[in-house]
C-alpha positions in Angstrom: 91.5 78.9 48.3 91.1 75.3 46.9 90.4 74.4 50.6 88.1 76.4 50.6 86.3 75.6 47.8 86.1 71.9 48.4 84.6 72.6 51.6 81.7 74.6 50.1 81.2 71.8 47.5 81.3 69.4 51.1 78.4 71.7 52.5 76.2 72.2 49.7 76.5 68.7 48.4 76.4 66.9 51.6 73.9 69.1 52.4 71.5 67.8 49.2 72.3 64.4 49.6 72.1 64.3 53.8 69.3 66.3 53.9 67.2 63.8 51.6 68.4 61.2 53.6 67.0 62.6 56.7 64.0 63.6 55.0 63.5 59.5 53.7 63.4 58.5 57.4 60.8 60.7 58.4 58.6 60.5 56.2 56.8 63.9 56.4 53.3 63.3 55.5 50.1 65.2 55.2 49.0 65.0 58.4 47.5 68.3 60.3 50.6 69.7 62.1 50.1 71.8 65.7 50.0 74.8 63.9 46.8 74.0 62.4 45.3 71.8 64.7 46.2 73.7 67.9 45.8 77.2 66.4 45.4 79.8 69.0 46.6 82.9 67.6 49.7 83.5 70.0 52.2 81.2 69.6 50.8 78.3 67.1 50.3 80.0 64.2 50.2 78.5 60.6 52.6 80.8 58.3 54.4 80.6 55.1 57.1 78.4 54.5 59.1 81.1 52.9 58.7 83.5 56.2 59.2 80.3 58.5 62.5 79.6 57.1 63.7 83.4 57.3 62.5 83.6 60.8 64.1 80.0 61.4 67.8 81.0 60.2 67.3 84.5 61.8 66.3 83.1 65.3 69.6 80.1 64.9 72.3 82.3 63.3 73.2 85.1 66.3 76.8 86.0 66.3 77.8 82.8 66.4 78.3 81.8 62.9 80.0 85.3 62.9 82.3 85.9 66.1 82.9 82.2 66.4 84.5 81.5 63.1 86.2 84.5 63.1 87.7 82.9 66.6 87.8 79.1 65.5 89.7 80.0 62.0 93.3 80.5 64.4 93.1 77.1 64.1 93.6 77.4 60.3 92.2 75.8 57.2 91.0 72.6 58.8 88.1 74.7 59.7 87.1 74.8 56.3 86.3 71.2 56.1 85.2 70.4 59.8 82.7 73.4 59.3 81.1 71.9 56.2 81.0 68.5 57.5 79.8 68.9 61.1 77.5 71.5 59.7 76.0 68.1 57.4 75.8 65.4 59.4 75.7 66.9 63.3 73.9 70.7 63.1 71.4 70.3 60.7 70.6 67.2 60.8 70.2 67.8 64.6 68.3 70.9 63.7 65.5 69.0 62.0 64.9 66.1 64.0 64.6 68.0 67.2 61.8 70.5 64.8 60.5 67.7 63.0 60.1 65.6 66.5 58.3 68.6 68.2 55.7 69.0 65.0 54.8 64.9 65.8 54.5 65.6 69.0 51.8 68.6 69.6 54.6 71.4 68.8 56.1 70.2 72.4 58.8 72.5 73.4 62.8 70.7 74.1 61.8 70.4 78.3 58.8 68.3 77.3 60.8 66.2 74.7 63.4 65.5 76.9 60.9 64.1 79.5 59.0 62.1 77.4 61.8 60.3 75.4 64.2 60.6 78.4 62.6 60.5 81.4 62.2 63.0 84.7 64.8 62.9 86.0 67.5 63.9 83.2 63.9 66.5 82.2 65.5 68.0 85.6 68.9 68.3 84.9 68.1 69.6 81.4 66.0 72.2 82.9 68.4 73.8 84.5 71.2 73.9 81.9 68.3 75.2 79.3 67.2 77.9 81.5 70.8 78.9 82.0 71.6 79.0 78.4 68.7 80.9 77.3 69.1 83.6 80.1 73.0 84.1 79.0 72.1 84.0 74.8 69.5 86.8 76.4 72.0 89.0 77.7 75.4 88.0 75.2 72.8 89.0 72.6 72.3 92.7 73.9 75.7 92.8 74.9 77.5 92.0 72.0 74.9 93.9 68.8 75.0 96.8 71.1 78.9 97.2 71.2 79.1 96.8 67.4 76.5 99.3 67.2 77.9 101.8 69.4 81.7 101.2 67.9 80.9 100.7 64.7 78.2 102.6 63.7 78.2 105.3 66.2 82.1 105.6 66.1 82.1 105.6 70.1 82.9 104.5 73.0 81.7 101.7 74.4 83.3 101.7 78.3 80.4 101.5 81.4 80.4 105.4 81.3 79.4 106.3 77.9 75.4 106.7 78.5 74.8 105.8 74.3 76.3 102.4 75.5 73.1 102.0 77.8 70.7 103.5 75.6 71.5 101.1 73.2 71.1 98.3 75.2 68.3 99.8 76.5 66.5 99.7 73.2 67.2 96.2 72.3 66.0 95.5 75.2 62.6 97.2 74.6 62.3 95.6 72.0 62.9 91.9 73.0 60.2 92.6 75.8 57.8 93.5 72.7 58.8 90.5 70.7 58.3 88.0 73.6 55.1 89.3 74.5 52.9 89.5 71.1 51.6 87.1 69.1 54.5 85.7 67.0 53.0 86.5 63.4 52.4 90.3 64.6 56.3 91.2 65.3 58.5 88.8 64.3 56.4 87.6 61.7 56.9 91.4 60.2 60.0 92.8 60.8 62.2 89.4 60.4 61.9 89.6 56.6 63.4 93.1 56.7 66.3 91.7 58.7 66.5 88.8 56.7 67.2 90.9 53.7 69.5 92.6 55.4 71.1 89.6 56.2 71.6 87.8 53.0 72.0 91.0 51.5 75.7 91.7 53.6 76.3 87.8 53.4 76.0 87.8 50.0 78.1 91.0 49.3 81.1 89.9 52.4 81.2 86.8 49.7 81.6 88.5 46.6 84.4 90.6 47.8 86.1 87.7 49.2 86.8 86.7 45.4 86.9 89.9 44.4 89.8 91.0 46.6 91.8 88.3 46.4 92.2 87.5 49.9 94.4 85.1 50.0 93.8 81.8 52.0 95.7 78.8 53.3 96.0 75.2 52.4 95.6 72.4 54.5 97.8 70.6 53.5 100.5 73.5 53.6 99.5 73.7 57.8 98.7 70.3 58.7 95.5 69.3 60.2 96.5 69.1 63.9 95.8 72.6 64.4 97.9 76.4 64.8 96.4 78.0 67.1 99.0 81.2 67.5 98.0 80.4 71.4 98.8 76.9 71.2 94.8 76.1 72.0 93.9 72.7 71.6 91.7 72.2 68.1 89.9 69.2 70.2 88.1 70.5 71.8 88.3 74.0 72.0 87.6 74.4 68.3 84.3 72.6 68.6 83.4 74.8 71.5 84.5 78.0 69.8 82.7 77.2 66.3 79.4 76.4 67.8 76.4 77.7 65.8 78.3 77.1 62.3 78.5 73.2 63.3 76.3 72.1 66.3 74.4 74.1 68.6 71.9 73.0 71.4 70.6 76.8 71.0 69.1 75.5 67.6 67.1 72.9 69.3 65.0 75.4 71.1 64.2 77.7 68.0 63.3 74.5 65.9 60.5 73.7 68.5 59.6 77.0 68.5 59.1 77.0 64.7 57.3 74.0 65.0 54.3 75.4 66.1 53.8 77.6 63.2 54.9 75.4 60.6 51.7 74.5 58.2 53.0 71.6 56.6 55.2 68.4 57.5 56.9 68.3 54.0 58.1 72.1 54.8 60.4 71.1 57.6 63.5 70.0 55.1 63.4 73.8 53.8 62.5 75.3 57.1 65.3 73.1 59.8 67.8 71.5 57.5 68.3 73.7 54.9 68.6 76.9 56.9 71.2 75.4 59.2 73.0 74.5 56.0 73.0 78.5 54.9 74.4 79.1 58.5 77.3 77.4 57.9 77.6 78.6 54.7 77.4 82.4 56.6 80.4 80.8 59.0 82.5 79.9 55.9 82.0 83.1 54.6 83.2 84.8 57.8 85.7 82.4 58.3 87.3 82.6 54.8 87.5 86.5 55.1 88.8 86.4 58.9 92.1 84.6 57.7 92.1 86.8 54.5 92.3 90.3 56.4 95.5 88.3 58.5 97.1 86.8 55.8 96.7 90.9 54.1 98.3 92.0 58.0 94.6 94.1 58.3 94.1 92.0 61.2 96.4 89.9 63.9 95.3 86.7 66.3 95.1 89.5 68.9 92.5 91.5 67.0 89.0 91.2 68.8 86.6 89.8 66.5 84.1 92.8 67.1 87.1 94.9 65.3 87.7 92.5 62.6 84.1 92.3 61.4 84.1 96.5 60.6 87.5 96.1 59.4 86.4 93.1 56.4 83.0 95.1 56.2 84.7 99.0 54.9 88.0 96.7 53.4 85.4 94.7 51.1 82.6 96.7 50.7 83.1 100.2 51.2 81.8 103.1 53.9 78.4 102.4 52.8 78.4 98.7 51.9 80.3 98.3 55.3 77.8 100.0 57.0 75.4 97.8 55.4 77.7 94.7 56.4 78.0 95.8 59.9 74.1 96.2 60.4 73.5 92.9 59.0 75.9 91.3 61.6 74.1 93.7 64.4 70.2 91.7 63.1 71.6 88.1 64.1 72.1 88.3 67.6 69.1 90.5 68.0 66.6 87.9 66.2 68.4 85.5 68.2 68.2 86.8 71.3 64.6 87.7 70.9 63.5 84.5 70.4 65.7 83.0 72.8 63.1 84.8 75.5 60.2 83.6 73.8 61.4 80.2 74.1 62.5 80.6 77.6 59.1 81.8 78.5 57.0 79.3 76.5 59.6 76.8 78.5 59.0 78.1 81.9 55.2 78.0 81.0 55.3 74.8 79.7 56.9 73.4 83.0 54.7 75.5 85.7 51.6 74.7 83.1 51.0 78.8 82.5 48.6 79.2 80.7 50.0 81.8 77.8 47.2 82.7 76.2 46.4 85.3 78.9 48.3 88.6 78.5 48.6 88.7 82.2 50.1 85.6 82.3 53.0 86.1 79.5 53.3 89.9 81.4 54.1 88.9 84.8 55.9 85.8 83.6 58.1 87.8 80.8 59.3 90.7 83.8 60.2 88.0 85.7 62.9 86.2 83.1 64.1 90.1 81.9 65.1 91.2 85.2 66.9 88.2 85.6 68.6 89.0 82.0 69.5 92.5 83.3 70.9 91.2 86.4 73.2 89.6 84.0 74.1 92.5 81.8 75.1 94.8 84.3 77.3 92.1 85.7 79.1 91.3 82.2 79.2 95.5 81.8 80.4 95.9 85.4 82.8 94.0 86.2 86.1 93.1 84.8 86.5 90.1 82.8 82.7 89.7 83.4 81.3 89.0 79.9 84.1 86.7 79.1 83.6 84.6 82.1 79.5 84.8 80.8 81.0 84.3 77.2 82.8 80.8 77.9 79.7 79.6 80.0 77.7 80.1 77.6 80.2 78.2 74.4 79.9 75.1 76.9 76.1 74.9 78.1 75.2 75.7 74.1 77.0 72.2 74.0 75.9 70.7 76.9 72.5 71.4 75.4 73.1 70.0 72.4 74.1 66.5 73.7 70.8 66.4 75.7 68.9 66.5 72.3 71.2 64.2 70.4 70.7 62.0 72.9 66.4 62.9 73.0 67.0 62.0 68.9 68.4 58.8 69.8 66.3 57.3 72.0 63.3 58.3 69.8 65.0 57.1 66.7 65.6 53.3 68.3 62.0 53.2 69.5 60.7 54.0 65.9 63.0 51.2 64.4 65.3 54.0 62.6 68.8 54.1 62.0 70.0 55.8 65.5 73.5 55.6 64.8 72.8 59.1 62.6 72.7 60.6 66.1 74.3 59.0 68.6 77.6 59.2 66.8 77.5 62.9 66.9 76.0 62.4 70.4 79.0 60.6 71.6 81.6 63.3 70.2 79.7 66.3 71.6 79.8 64.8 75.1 83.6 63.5 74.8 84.1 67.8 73.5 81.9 69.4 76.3 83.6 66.9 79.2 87.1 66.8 77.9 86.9 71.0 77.9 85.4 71.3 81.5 87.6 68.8 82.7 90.5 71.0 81.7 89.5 74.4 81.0 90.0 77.4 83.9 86.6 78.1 84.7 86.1 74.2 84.9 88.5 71.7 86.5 91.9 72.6 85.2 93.0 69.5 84.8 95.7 68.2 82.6 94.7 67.5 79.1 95.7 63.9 79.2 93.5 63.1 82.2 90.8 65.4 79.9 90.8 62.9 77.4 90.9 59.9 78.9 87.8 60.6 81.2 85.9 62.7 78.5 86.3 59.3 76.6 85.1 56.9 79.2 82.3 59.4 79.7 81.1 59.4 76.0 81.2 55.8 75.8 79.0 55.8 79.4 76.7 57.9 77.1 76.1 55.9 74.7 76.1 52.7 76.4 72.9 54.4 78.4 71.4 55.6 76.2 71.1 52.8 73.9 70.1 50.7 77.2 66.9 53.4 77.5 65.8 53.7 74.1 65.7 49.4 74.3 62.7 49.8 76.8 59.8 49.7 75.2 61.1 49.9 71.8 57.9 49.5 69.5 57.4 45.9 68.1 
């Protein structure tokens, strides 16, 4: 467990002092932010800093921080200190720029961002990708909270011809349609600090028992750091890929902009962006940490799904009813994320066709459109064999594939304000050598040999950052 340990002392300490650091180069000042100036009682909406940073980790932390750890911690305890430190210096730091970026910048959503400090054409390309991501966190997010419900809670079946399965999804799916369309402080605004209690409530409770137990956990330097993945998977990059919203996550991007707009202060963005991305990866430790307990007890194998081995560590730390409680708390993330996840999508779409959203007609017609595109999707990942895993893996790479795009919008901004850029095209530069070297050689990319993966995923990262330095250059302020 001392691996463990050091890497929560890595994450809460790094955490303090990186946070402050990023919080020194922006200078958050008193300035009015878009909330206040650009008030219109839909989606810019001046709220509490307290109920911005619970909506904030609710929207970023869906099942990923959760299902991916669970996943990533086959590769053994090295994921207790890449977690930590990727978490520090790439995923929160890239949490708040992208939010604190936005707020300077009229509460602008990621699209805009990315044409502004990247130009119109890459705004294209990004388009795309962001569209696709936010349509497949749409429907992995009823998908996966509505299985756990059904086979957890419910205690059935959850094949295409069980009906509950589709009534469930069915009312997640209601509800997202509700939360898109109202003002934001009228339903998430309400109900997210019930989840949120829910949340920290089972976090807090999963981490207690981990102690309490005594689940026993590996070393480091008893496995190595090159990774033992029971399936002989690659820890670079699949790990990165795998463990995506507990390190980096281009998702994040789009909820920070999102938040933006209803932030009331600049000097609340620290606590509201950094700070919550920080207690996501503490939420992946957790999960991770108990994942590799209930296998090293033999509750659990490398075969186990990780649906199953979240209700087994639920009842095995916590009880019927504290496992209950566990179980629901996992079920709230990928619902506040998905939720959101369609807001953003439509305030997006908007945002590019210039929609005006303060109509209810126009969020109506515009919100049917993106929801029968998510149920297209849905019934394909329910309907067809292999189908949500195919969906699954697409969405692991264009979560990254997102998040390069913004390191790189962080950059370019970053060099024309005279700031240390480095901070984010370092990270910048790994993410696109990960999300390239795992196309290049993964089966639903290029299947290419993992040699060849690496030596083009590294000529393509240093491409990356040879242009984008080159961009940021023009016009640099004096």
């Amino acid at each position: 467990m001392i691996t463990f340990i050091i890497g929560l002392v890595l994450l809460i300490c790094g955490g303090a002092a990186y946070g402050a650091l990023c919080q020194k180069i922006i200078r958050p000042d008193d300035r009015e932010t878009p909330a206040v100036r650009l008030n219109d009682g839909v989606d810019f909406v001046p709220m509490k800093e307290w109920k911005n940073s619970l909506i904030q980790l609710l929207n970023i932390a869906g099942t990923g921080p959760i299902l991916g750890p669970i996943q990533g911690i086959l590769f053994g305890p090295i994921a207790f200190i890449a977690i930590p430190i990727g978490c520090v210096i790439g995923g929160a730091f890239h949490d708040y720029m992208c939010g604190m970026i936005s707020a300077r910048n009229d509460g602008a959503q990621m699209p805009s961002l990315i044409k502004q400090f990247l130009g119109k054409h890459t705004y294209t390309v990004y388009n795309i990708f962001v569209c696709i991501l936010m349509l497949l966190v749409g429907a992995v997010f009823i998908y996966t909270p509505g299985d756990l419900f059904v086979t957890q809670i419910l205690k059935a079946d959850n094949s295409i011809s069980n009906p509950v399965v589709w009534l469930v999804y069915g009312a997640i799916f209601v509800y997202y349609i509700i939360a898109t369309l109202f003002p934001i402080d009228k339903i998430i605004g309400k109900i997210y600090p019930i989840f949120g209690g829910i949340l920290i409530l089972s976090a807090i409770g999963v981490f207690i028992g981990l102690f309490i137990k005594g689940y026993p956990l590996d070393e480091v330097w008893d496995t190595g750091i090159s990774g033992i993945h029971p399936h002989g998977l690659h820890f670079i990059p699949v790990f990165f890929v795998t463990v995506a919203c507990g390190i980096v996550s281009g998702f994040h991007s789009t909820q920070s902009t999102l938040i933006s707009r209803t932030m009331a202060h600049e000097k609340e963005g620290r606590m509201t962006f950094y700070n919550m991305m920080i207690a996501e990866g503490f939420i992946a430790m957790i999960w991770a940490a108990v994942a590799m307990g209930v296998m090293n007890f033999g509750l659990a194998s490398a075969d186990t799904s990780a649906t199953e081995v979240v209700g087994i560590v639920s009842k095995n730390l916590l009880g019927s009813i504290g496992g209950i409680i566990a179980i629901i708390g996992v079920i709230v993330l990928p619902i506040t994320s998905g939720d959101t996840a369609l807001r953003s999508l439509r305030l997006m779409t908007a945002d590019a066709l210039k929609i005006n959203q303060s109509k209810r007609r126009n969020r109506l017609w515009l919100s049917l459109v993106i929801f029968a595109a998510v149920a297209s999707l849905l019934v394909f990942a329910k309907m067809n064999a292999g189908g949500f895993n195919i969906l699954w893996r697409y969405f692991a790479w264009a979560n990254q594939t997102i998040a390069v795009f913004a390191f790189a919008m962080i950059t370019v901004y970053m060099i024309k304000n005279r700031q240390p850029f480095v901070m984010s095209l370092a990270p910048g530069m790994f993410y696109m050598f990960i999300i390239t070297s795992f196309i290049l050689n993964a089966a639903i990319g290029f299947n290419l040999p993992w040699t060849a993966s690496y030596i083009i995923g590294f000529a393509l990262a240093v491409l990356y950052s040879v242009t984008i330095i080159y961009y940021g250059q023009k016009d640099r302020k004096i």
